[in-house]
N, CA, C and O of each residue as an XYZ file, in Angstrom:
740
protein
N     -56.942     -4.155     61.175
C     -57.392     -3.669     59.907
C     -56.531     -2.476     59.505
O     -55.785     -1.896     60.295
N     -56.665     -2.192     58.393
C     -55.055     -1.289     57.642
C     -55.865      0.191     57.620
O     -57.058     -0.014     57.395
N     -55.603      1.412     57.765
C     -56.586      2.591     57.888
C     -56.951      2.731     56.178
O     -56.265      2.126     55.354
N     -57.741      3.324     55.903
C     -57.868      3.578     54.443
C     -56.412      3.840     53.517
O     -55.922      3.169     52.608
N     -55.974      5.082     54.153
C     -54.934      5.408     53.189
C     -53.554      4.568     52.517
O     -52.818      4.812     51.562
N     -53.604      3.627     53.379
C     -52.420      2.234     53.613
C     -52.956      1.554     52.535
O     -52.265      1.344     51.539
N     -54.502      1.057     52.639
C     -54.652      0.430     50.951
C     -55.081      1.100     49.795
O     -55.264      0.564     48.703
N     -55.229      2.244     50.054
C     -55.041      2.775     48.818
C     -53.795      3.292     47.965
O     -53.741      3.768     46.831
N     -52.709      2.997     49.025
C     -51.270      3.556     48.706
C     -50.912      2.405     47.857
O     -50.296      2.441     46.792
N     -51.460      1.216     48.577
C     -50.698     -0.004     47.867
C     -51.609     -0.386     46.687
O     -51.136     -1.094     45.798
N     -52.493     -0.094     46.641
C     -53.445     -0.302     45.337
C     -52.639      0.684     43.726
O     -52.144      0.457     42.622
N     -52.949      1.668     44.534
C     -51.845      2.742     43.874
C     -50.576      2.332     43.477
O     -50.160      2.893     42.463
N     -49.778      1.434     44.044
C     -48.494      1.134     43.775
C     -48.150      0.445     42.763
O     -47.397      0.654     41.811
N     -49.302     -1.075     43.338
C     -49.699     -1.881     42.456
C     -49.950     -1.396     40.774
O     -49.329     -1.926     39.853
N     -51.011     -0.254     40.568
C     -51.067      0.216     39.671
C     -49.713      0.628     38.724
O     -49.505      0.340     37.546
N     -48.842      1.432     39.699
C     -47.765      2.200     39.042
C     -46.963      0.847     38.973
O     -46.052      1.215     38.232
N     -46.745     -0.226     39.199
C     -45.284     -1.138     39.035
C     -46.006     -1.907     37.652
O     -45.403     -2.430     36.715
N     -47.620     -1.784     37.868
C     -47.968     -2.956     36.384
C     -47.396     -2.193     35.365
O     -46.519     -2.539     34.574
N     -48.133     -0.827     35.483
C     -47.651      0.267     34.456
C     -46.365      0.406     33.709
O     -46.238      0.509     32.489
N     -45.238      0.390     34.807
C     -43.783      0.344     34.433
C     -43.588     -1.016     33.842
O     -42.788     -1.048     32.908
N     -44.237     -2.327     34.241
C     -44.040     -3.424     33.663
C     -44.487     -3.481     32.031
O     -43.873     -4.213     31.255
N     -45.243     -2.914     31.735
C     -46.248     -2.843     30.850
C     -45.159     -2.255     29.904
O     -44.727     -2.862     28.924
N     -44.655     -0.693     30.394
C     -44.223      0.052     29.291
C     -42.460     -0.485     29.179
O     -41.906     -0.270     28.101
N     -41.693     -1.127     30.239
C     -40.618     -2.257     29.974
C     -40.778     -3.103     29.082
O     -40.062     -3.133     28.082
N     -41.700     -3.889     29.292
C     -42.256     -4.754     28.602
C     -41.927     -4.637     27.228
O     -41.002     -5.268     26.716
N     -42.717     -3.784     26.571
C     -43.356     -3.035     25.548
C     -42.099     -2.651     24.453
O     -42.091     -2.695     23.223
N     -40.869     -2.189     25.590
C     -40.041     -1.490     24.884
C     -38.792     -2.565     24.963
O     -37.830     -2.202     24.287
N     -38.677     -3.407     25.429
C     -38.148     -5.071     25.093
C     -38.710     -5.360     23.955
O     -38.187     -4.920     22.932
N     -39.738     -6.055     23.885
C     -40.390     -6.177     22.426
C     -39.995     -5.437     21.190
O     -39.420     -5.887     20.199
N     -40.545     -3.814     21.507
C     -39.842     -3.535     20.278
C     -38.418     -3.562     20.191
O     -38.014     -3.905     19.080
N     -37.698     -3.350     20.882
C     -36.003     -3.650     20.440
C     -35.583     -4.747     19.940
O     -34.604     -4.711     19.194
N     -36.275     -6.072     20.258
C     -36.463     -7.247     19.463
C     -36.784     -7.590     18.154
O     -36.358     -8.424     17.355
N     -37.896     -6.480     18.137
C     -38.206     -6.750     17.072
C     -37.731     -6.073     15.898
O     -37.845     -6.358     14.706
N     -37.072     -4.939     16.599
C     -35.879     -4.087     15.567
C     -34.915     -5.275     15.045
O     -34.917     -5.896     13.982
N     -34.101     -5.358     16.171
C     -33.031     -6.198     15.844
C     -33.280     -7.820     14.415
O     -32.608     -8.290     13.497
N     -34.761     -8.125     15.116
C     -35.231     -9.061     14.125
C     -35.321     -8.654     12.893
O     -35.210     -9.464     11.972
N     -35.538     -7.322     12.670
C     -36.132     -6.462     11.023
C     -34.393     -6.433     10.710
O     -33.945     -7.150      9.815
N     -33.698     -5.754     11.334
C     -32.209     -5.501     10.832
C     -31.406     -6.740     10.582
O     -30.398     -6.695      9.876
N     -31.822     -7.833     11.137
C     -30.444     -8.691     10.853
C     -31.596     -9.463      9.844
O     -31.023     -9.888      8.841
N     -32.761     -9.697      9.839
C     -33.249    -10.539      8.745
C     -34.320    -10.169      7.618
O     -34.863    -11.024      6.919
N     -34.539     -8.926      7.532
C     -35.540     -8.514      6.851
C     -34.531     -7.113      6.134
O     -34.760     -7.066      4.926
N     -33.780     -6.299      6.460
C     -33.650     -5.031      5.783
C     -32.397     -5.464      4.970
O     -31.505     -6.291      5.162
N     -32.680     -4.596      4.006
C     -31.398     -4.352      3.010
C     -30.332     -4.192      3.471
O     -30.092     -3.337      4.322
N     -29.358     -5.114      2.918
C     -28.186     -4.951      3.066
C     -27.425     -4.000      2.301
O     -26.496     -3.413      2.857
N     -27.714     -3.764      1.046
C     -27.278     -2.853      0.210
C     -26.777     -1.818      0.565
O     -27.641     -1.164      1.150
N     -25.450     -1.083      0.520
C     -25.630      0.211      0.888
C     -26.516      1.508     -0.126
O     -26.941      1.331     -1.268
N     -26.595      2.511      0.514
C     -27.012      3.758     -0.144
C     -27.095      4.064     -1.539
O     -27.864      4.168     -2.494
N     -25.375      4.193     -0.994
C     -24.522      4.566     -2.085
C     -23.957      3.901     -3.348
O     -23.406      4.477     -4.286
N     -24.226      2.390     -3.186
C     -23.759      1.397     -3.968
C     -24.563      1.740     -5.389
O     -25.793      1.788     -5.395
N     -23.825      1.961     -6.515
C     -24.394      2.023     -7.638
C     -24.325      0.428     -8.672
O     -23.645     -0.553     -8.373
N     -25.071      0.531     -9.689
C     -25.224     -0.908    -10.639
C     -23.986     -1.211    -11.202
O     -23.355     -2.267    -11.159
N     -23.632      0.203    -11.912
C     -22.767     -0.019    -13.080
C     -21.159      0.510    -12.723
O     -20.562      1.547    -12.435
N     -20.874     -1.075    -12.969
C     -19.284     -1.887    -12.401
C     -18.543     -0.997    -13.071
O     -17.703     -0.199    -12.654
N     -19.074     -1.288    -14.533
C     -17.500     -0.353    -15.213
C     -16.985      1.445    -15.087
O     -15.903      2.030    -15.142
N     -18.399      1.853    -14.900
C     -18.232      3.314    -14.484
C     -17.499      3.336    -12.952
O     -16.852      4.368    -12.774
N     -17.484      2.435    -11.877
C     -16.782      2.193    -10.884
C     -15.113      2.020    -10.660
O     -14.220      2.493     -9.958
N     -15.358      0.720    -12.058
C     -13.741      0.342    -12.641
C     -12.894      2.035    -13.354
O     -11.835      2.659    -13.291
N     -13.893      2.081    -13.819
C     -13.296      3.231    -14.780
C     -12.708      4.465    -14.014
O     -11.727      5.139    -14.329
N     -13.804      4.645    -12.589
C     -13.005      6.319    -12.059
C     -12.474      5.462    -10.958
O     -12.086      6.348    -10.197
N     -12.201      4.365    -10.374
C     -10.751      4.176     -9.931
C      -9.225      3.920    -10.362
O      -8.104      3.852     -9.857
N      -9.730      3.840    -11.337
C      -8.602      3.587    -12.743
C      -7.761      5.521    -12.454
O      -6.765      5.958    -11.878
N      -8.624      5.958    -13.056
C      -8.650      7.657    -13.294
C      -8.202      8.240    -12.201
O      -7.313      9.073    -12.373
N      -8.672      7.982    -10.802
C      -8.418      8.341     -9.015
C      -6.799      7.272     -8.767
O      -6.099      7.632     -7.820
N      -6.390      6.278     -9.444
C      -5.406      5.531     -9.008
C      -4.824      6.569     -9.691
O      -4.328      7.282     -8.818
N      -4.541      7.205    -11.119
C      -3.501      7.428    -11.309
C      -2.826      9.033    -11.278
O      -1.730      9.531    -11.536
N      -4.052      9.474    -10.843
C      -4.425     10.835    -10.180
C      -3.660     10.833     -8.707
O      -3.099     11.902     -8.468
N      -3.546      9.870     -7.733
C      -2.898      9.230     -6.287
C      -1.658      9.395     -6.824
O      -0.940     10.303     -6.405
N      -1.162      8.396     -7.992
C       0.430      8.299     -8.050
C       0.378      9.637     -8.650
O       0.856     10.141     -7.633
N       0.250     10.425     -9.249
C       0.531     12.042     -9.452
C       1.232     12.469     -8.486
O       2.449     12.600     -8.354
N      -0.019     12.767     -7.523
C       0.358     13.019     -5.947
C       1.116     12.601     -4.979
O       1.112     13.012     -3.818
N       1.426     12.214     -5.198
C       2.911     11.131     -4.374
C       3.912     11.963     -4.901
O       4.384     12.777     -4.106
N       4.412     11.958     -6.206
C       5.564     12.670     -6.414
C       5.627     13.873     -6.171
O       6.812     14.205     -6.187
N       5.027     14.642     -5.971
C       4.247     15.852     -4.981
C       5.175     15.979     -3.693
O       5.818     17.013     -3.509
N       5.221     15.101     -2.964
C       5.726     15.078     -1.984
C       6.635     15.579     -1.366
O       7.698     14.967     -1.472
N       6.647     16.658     -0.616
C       7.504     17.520      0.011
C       8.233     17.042      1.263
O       7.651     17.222      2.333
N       9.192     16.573      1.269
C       9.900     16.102      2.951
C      10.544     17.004      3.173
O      11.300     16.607      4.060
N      10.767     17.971      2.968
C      11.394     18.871      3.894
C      11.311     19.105      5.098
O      10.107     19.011      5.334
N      11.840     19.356      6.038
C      11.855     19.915      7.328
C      11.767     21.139      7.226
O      12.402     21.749      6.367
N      10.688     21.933      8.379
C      10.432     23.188      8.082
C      11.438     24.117      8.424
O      11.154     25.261      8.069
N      12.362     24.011      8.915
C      14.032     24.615      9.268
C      14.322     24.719      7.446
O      14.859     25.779      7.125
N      14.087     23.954      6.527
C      14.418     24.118      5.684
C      14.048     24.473      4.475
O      14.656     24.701      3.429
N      12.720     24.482      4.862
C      11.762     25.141      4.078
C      11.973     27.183      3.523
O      11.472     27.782      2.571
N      12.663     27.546      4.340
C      12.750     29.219      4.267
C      11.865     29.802      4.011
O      10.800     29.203      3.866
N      11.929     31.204      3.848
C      11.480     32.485      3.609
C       9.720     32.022      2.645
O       8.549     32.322      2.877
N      10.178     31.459      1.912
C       8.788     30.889      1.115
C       8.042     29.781      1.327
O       7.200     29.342      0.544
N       8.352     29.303      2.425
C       7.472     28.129      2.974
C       6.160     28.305      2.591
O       5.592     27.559      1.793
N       5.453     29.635      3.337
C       3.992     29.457      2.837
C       3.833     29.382      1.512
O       3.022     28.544      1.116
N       4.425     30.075      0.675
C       4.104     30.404     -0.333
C       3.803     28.531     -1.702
O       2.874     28.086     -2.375
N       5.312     28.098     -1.378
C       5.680     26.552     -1.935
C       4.487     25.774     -1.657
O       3.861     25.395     -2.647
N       3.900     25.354     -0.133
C       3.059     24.690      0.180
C       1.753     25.331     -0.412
O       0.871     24.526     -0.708
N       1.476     26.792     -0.648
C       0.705     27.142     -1.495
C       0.622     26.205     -3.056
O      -0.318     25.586     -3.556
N       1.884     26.402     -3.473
C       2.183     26.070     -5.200
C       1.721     24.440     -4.922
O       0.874     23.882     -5.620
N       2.493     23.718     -3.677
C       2.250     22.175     -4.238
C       0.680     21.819     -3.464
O       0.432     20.644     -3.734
N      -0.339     22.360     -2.692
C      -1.734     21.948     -2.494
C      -2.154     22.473     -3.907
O      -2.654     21.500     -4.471
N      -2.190     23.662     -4.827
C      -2.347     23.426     -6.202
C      -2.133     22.483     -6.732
O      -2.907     21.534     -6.602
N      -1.294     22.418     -7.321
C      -0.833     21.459     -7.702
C      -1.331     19.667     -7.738
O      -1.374     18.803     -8.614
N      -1.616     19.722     -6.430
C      -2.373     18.392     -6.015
C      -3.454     18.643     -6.380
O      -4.010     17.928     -7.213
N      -3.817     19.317     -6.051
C      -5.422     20.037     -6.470
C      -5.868     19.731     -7.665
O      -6.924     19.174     -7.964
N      -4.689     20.268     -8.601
C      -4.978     19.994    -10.206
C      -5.178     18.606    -10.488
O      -5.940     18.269    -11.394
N      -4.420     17.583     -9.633
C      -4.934     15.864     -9.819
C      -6.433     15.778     -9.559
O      -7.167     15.234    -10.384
N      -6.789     16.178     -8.698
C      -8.043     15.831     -7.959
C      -9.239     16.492     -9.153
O     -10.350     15.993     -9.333
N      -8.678     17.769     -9.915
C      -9.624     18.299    -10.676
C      -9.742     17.999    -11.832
O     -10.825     18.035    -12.415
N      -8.316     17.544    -12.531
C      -8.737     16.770    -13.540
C      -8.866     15.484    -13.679
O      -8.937     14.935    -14.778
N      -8.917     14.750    -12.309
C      -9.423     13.223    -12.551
C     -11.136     13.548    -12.311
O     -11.834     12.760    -12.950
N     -11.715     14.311    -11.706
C     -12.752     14.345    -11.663
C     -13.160     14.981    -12.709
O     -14.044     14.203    -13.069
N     -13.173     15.879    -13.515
C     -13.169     16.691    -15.162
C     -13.362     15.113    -15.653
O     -14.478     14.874    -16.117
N     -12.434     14.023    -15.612
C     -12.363     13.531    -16.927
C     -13.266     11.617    -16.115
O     -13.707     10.651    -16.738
N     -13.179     11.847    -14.723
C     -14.925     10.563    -14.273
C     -15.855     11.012    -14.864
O     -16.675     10.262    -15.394
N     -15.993     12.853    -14.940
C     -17.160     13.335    -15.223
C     -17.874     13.286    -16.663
O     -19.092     13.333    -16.835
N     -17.061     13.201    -17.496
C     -17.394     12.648    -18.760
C     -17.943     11.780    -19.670
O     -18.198     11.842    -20.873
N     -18.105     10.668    -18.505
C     -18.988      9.535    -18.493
C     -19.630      9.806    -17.532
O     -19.299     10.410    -16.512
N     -21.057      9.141    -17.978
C     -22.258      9.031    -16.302
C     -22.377      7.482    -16.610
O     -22.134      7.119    -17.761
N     -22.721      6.580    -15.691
C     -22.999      5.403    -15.135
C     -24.609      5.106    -15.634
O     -25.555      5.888    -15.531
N     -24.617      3.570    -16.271
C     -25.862      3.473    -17.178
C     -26.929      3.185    -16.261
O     -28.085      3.236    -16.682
N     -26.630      2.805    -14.724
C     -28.187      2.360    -14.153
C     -28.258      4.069    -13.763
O     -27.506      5.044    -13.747
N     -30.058      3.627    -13.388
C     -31.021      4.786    -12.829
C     -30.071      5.570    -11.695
O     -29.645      6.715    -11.850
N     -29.752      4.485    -10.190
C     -29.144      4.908     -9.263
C     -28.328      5.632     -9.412
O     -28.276      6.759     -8.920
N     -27.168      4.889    -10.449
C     -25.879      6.073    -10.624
C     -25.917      7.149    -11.144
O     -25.092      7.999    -10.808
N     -26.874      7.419    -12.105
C     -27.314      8.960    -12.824
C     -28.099      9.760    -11.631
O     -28.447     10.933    -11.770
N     -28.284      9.175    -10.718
C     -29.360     10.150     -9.535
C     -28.151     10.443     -8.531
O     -28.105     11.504     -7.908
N     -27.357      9.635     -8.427
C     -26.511     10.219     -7.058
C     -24.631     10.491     -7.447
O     -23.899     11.198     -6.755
N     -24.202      9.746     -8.668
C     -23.235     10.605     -9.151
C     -23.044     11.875     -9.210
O     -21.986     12.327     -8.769
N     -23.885     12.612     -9.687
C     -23.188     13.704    -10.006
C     -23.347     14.501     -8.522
O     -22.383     15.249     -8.363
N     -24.219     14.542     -7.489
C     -24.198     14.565     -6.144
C     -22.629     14.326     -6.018
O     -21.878     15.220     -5.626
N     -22.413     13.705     -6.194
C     -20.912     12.521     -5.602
C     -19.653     14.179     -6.089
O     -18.911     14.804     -5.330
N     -19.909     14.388     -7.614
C     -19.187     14.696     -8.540
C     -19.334     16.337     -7.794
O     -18.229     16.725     -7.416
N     -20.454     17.335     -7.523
C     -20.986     17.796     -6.899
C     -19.870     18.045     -5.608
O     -19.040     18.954     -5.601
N     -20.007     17.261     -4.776
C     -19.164     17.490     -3.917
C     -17.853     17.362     -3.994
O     -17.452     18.099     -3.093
N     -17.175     17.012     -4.371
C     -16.300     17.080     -4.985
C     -15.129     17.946     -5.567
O     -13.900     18.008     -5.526
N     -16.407     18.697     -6.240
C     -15.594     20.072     -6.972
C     -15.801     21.150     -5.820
O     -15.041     22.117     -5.854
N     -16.937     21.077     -4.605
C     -16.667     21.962     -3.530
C     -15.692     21.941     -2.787
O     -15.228     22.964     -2.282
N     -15.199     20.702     -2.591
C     -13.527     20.190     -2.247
C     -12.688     20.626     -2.081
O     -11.991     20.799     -1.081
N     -12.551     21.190     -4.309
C     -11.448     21.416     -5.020
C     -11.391     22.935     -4.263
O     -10.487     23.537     -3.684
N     -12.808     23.251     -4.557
C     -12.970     24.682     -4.213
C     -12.339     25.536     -2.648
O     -11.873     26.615     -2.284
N     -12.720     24.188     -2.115
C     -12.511     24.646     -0.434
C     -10.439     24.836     -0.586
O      -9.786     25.673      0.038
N      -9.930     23.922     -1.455
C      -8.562     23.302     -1.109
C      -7.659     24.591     -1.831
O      -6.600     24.983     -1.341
N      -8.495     25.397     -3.547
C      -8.052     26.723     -3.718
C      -8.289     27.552     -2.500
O      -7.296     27.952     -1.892
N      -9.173     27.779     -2.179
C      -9.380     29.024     -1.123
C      -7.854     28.788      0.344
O      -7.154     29.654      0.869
N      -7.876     27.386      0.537
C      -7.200     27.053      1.696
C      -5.287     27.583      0.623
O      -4.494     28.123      1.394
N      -5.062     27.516      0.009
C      -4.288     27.398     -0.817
C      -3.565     29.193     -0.924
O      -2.416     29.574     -0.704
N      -5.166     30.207     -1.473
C      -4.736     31.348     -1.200
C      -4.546     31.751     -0.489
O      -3.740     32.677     -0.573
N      -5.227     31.341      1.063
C      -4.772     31.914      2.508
C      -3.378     31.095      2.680
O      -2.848     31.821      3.521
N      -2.893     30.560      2.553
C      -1.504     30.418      2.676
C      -0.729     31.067      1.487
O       0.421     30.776      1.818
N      -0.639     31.612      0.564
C       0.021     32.929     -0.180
C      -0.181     34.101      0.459
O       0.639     35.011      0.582
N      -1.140     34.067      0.809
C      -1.381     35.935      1.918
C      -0.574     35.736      3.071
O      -0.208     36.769      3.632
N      -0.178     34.559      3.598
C       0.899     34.257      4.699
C      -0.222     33.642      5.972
O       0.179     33.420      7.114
N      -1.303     33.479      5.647
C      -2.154     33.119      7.064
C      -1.660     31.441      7.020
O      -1.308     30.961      5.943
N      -1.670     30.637      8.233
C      -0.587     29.372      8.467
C      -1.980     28.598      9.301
O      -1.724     28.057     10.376
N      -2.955     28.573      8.956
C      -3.944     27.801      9.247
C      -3.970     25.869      9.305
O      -2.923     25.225      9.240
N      -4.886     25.433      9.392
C      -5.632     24.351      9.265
C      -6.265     24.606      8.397
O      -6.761     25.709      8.167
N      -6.404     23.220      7.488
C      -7.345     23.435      6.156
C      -8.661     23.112      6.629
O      -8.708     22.324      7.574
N      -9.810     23.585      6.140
C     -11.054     23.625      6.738
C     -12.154     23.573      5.447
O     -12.316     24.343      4.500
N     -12.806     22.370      5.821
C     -13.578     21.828      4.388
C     -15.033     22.368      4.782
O     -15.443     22.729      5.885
N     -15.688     22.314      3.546
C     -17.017     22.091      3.972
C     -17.715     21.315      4.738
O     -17.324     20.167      4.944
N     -19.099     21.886      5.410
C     -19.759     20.505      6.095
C     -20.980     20.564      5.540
O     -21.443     21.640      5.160
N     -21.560     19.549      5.443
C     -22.742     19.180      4.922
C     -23.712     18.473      5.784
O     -23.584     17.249      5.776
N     -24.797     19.032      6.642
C     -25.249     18.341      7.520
C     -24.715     17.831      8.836
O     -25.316     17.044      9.568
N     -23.707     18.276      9.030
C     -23.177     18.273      9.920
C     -21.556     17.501     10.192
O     -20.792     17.497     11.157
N     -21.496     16.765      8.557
C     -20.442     16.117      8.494
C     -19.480     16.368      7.661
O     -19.720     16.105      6.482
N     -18.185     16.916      7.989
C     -17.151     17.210      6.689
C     -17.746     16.294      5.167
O     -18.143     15.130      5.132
N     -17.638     17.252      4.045
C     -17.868     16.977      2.841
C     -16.771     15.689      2.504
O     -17.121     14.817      1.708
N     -15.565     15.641      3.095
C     -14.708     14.590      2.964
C     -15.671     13.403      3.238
O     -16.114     12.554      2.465
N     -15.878     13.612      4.669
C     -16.946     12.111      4.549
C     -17.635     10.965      3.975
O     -17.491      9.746      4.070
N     -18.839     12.136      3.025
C     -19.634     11.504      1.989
C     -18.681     11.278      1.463
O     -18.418     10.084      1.605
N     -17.577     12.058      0.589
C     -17.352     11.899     -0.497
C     -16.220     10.784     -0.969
O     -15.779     10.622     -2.106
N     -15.892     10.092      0.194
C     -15.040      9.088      0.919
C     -15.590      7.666      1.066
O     -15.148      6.528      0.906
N     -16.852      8.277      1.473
C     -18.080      6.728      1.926
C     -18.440      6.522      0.589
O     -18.419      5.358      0.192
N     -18.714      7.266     -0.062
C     -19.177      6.860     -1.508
C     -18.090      6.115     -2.529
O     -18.420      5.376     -3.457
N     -16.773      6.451     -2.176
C     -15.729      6.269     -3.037
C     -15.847      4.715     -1.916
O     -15.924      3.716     -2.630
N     -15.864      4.477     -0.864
C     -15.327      3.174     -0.358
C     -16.951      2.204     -0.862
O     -16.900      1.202     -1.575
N     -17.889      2.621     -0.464
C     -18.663      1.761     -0.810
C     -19.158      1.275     -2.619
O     -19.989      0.436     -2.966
N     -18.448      2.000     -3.314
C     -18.454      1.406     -4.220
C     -16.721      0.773     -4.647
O     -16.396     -0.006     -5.543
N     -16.394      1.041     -4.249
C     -14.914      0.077     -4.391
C     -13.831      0.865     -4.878
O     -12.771      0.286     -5.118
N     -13.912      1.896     -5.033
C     -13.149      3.188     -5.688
C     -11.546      3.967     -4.401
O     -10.971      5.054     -4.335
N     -11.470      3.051     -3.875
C     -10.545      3.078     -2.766
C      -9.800      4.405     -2.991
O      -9.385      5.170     -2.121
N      -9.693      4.557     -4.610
C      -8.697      5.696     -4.778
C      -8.971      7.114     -4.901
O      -8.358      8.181     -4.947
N     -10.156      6.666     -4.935
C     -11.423      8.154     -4.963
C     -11.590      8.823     -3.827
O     -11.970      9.993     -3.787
N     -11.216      7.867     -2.470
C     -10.923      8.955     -1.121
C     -10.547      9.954     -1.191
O     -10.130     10.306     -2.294
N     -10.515     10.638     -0.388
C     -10.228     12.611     -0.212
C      -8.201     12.009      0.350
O      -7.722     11.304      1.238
N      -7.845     12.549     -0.418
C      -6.370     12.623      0.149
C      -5.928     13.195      1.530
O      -6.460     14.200      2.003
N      -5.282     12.751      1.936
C      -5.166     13.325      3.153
C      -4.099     14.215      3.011
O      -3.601     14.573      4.078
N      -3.742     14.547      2.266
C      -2.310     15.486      2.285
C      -2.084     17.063      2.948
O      -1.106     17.799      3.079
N      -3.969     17.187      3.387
C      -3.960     18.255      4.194
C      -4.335     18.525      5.615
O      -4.537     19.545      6.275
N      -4.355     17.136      5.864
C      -4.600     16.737      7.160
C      -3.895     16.986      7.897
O      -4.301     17.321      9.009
N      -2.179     16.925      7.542
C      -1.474     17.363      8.662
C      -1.430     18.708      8.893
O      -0.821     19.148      9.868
């Protein structure tokens, strides 16, 4: 015969392995049943996707030709050859670019988009945007004072303002509305 404590250990055990079965169990199921809600029940839609096509058509139109601006922009110099005013030039041409980015957005901004969605989260969009412009002057004057930094954007929640303002331009089809990278390097 087993002394007391021997079956109560295993009674006990018994208990704790249903338990763990129970709450395995449990949490199989729901991951199933996530996966079931996500691939056949939830919106596909994104967020950000607005109704109205032509306000879409229209500021990639405005962002395409704002891009080719910026291209001719383009500085290849080698910094051996850059001289004495290096900071200063790369000052003049992130202006410069800047000014694309501010007046293609000045002149998206002039129109708002006829569904509900796009009047609620455009100007959000538009919004960030001009904090951008803002961040890209400031980055602009610290290179005239001679400081030789990394450009450094806003974050919003924890994610560079480029982000949103990138995801929004790709998920509605605005490819050209991305944040330029011209200060990335």
């Amino acid at each position: 015969m087993n002394p007391p404590n021997t079956v109560e250990r295993s009674a006990g055990q018994r208990i704790a392995r249903l338990t763990a079965r129970i709450a395995i169990g449990t949490s199989i199921i729901g991951l199933v049943a996530m996966w079931i809600y996500a691939f056949g029940f939830a919106s596909k839609e994104s967020v950000n996707k607005i109704g109205d096509q032509a306000w879409t058509q229209r500021a990639e139109t405005i962002c395409k030709q704002a891009m080719e601006q910026r291209i001719k922009l383009a500085d290849f110099r080698q910094i051996s050859e850059a001289g004495a005013n290096a900071l200063s030039d790369r000052a003049d041409l992130v202006d410069k670019a800047t000014d694309t980015l501010e007046n293609a957005i000045s002149e998206i901004s002039r129109v708002s988009p006829s569904d509900a969605k796009g009047k609620a989260i455009v100007p959000l969009w538009i919004a960030d945007y001009k904090q951008l412009i803002k961040d890209r002057r400031e980055y602009a004057a610290l290179l005239r004072a001679g400081v030789n930094e990394t450009f450094s954007e806003s974050m919003f929640e924890g994610l560079p303002i480029s982000e949103k303002i990138s995801t929004f331009a790709a998920d509605n089809r605005m490819t050209s509305c991305k944040i330029p990278m011209d200060l990335s390097i």
